[in-house]
C-alpha positions, 0 to 999 in steps of 0.5 A, spaced: 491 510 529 489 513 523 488 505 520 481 506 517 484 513 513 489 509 511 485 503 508 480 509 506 487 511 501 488 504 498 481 505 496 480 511 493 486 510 489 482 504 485 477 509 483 481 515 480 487 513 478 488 505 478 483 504 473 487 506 467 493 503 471 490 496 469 488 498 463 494 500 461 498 495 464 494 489 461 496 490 455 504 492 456 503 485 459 501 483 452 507 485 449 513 485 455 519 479 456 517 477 462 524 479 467 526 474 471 527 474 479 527 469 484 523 471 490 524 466 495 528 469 501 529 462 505 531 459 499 537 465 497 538 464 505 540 457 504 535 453 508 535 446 508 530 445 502 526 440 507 525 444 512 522 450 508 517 443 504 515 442 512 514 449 513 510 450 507 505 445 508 499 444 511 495 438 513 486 439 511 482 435 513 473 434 512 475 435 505 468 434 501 468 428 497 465 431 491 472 436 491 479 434 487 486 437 487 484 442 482 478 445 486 483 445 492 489 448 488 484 454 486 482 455 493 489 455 496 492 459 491 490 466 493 494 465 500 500 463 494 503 459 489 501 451 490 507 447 489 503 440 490 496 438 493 496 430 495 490 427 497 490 420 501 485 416 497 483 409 497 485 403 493 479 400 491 474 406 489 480 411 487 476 416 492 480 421 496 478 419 504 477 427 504 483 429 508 490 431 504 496 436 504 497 443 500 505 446 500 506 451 498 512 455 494 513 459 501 512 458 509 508 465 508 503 463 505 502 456 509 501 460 515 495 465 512 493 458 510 491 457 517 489 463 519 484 464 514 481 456 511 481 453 519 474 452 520 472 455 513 466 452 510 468 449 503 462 446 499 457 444 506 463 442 510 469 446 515 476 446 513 480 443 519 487 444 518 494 443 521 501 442 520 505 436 518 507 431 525 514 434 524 512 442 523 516 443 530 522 439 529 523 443 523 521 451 526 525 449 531 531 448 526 537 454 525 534 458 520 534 466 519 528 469 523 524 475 519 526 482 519 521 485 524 519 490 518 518 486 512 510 483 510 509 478 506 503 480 501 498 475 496 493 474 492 495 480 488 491 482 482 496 481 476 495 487 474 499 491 479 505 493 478 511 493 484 510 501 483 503 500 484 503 496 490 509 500 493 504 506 492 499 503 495 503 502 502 506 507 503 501 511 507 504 506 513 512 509 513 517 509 507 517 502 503 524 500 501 522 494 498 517 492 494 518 486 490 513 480 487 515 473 484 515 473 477 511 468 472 514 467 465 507 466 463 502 472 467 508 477 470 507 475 477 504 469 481 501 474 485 505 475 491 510 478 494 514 482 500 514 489 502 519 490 506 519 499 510 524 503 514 520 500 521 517 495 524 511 498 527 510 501 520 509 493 517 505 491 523 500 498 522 500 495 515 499 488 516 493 489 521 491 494 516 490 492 509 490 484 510 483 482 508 482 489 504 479 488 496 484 491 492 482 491 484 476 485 485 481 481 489 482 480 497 489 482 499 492 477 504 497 480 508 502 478 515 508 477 518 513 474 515 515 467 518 523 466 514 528 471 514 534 471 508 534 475 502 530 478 498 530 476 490 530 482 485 523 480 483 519 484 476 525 489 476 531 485 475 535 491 471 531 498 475 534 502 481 531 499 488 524 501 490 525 508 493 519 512 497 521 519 500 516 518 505 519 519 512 515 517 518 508 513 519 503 517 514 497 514 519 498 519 525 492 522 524 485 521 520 489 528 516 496 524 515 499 526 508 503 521 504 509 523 499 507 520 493 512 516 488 511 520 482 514 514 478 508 509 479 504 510 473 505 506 467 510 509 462 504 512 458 499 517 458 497 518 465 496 526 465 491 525 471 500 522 476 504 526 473 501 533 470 503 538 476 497 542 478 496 549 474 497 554 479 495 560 474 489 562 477 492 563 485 498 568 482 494 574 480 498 579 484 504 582 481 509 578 486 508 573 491 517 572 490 517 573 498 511 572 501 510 567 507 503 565 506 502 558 503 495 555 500 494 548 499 488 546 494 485 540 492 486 537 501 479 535 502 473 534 496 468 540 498 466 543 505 462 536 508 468 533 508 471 540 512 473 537 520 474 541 526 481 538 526 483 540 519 487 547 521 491 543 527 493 536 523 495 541 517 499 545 522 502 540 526 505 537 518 506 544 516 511 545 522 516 540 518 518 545 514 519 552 520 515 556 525 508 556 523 504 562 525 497 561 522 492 555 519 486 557 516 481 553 513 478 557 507 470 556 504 470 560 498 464 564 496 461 564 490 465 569 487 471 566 489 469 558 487 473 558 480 479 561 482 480 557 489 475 551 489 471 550 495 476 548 500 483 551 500 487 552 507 492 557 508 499 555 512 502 563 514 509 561 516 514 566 519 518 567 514 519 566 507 525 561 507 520 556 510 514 556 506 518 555 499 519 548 503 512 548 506 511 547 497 515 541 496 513 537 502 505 539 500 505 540 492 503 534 489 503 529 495 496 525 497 492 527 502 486 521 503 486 518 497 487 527 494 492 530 490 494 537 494 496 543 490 501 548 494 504 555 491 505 562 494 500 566 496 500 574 497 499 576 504 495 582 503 490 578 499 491 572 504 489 577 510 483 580 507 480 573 505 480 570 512 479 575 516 472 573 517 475 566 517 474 562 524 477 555 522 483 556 524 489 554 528 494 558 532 500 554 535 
């Protein structure tokens, strides 16, 4: 299902471009209006404010004694926002009984709650959690079902920006909606909504990314529980989340995911934005009407090189028009400063389909890689690869 490649993806991002990313963000931060933005899709829906209070409650029981509301309010709000923690105490020592509610601001959040603090182990004892006595009346009423293609996200770093976390799904199909609720005082609490174009794209993600450490933080994804209208969120006055994706990007363990050349910070972030310097691979006189492609910067050198490589990069190179040959090239010594260690040749049928094959490939990620596409002289293509058998024929 391509899930580890695409977690792998989300990864690698943190490593090359999401430290700037943080940096620069942090003191934007410091110095922006926060925007506001309501992000609360049963509240906009018009649900009754008790039956969202009911279904954003949870009942936690074997509470160690030693703990207070503050302790809990830390521990629940990963799932997100914490509206109240009540805890029954008794009347002669003013201790809690160690039993208590949490409600949270969205029934999203309950609902991760109980999946994951049910049986934790929380200073010597295990968690026992459930719903309020009148949890099924209040599922039961008339309010809207959730979009099948919308998941809820919690326990984002602060520092992530909708752009940042719309980058970083999607790999899973096209994302188009990607808001976090806003907070005067941080930005965003923390969580959001991601909504794509199907529904088996929002469910890949979910089972994906729920549980995966982004930014020194575990992600908490799932299913939403209320449907209703998305909020504005952090870009009240921008365009609507946009991606050019469009299909699953998990297919395979070489699945390549269009990236959203608007998600950096507005500043200097040459290593998002810059295109690739083609200079070195266009030597010859004129490649104008050549029909080879060479896509560089696929895979880091030649152990990360698979036998499925030429195939998976014909099947994407197929997008763009008749595919007659894919070659995985491993340069020699004298060929290393000009074409790296690793390049792939796309041969196509005619010269009409490679210029396409150049905007599908140049610039989009591959497994966490930047991939670089330009025109390359068929003469030289053939003399290359002659010797080649890393290839792939349809």
């Amino acid at each position: 299902m391509g899930v580890a490649k695409a977690r792998a993806y989300a990864q690698e991002l943190q490593q090359t471009v999401f430290k700037d990313i943080v940096a620069q963000e942090l003191v934007r931060r410091a110095e922006a209006q926060p925007l506001p933005g309501t992000v609360n899709p049963g509240l906009r829906a018009g649900v009754d404010a008790r039956t969202l209070s009911v279904l954003s409650r949870v009942y936690v029981g074997s509470i160690n004694f030693e703990l207070t509301e503050d302790h809990m309010r830390q521990v629940f709000g990963e799932f997100g926002s914490v509206c109240s923690v009540s805890m029954a105490r008794d009347t002669n020592t003013g201790r809690h009984k160690g039993f208590g509610f949490v409600e949270f601001l969205v029934p999203e959040a309950a609902a991760l709650a109980m999946e994951i603090m049910d049986g934790t182990v929380l200073g010597g004892r295990a968690l026992k959690l459930g719903r309020p006595n009148n949890y099924a009346a209040a599922i039961a009423q008339n309010f809207p079902r959730p979009p099948a293609n919308r998941i809820y996200v919690a326990n984002v770093n602060r520092a992530v920006t909708e752009s940042v976390l719309q980058e970083i799904f999607s790999p899973f199909g096209k994302v188009t909606a990607c808001v976090l609720a806003p907070d005067e005082s941080a930005g965003h609490k923390g969580w959001g909504f991601v909504e794509f174009e199907g529904a088996e794209a929002a469910e890949q993600a979910a089972q994906a990314m729920n549980g995966l450490e982004l930014a020194a933080l575990v992600l908490r994804v799932r299913a939403c529980v209320v449907g209703g209208p998305l909020g504005p969120g952090m870009a009240v006055d921008a365009e609507p989340a946009q991606s050019d994706h469009t299909g699953p990007a998990v297919q395979s363990d070489h699945s390549v995911a269009q990236p959203d050349h608007s998600v950096a910070v507005q500043s200097d972030h040459s290593a998002l934005t810059t295109e690739p310097d083609h200079s070195a691979l266009t030597t010859e006189p004129d490649h104008s009407g050549s029909t080879v492609v060479i896509l560089s910067n696929v895979v880091g050198g030649r152990s990360d090189v698979d036998d499925d490589l030429a195939s998976d990069m014909a099947g994407e190179g197929t997008k763009c028009g008749v595919v007659c040959k894919v070659v995985v090239h491993i340069a020699t010594e004298t060929e290393l400063a000009e074409l790296g260690e690793v390049c792939v040749f796309v041969e196509y049928a005619e010269h009409e389909a490679a210029l396409r094959a150049i905007e599908l490939f140049d610039g989009r990620w591959f497994g966490g890689r930047r991939v670089a596409a330009s025109l390359f002289g068929v003469d030289r293509f053939r003399k290359l690869t002659s010797s080649d058998t890393m290839l792939f024929i349809p």
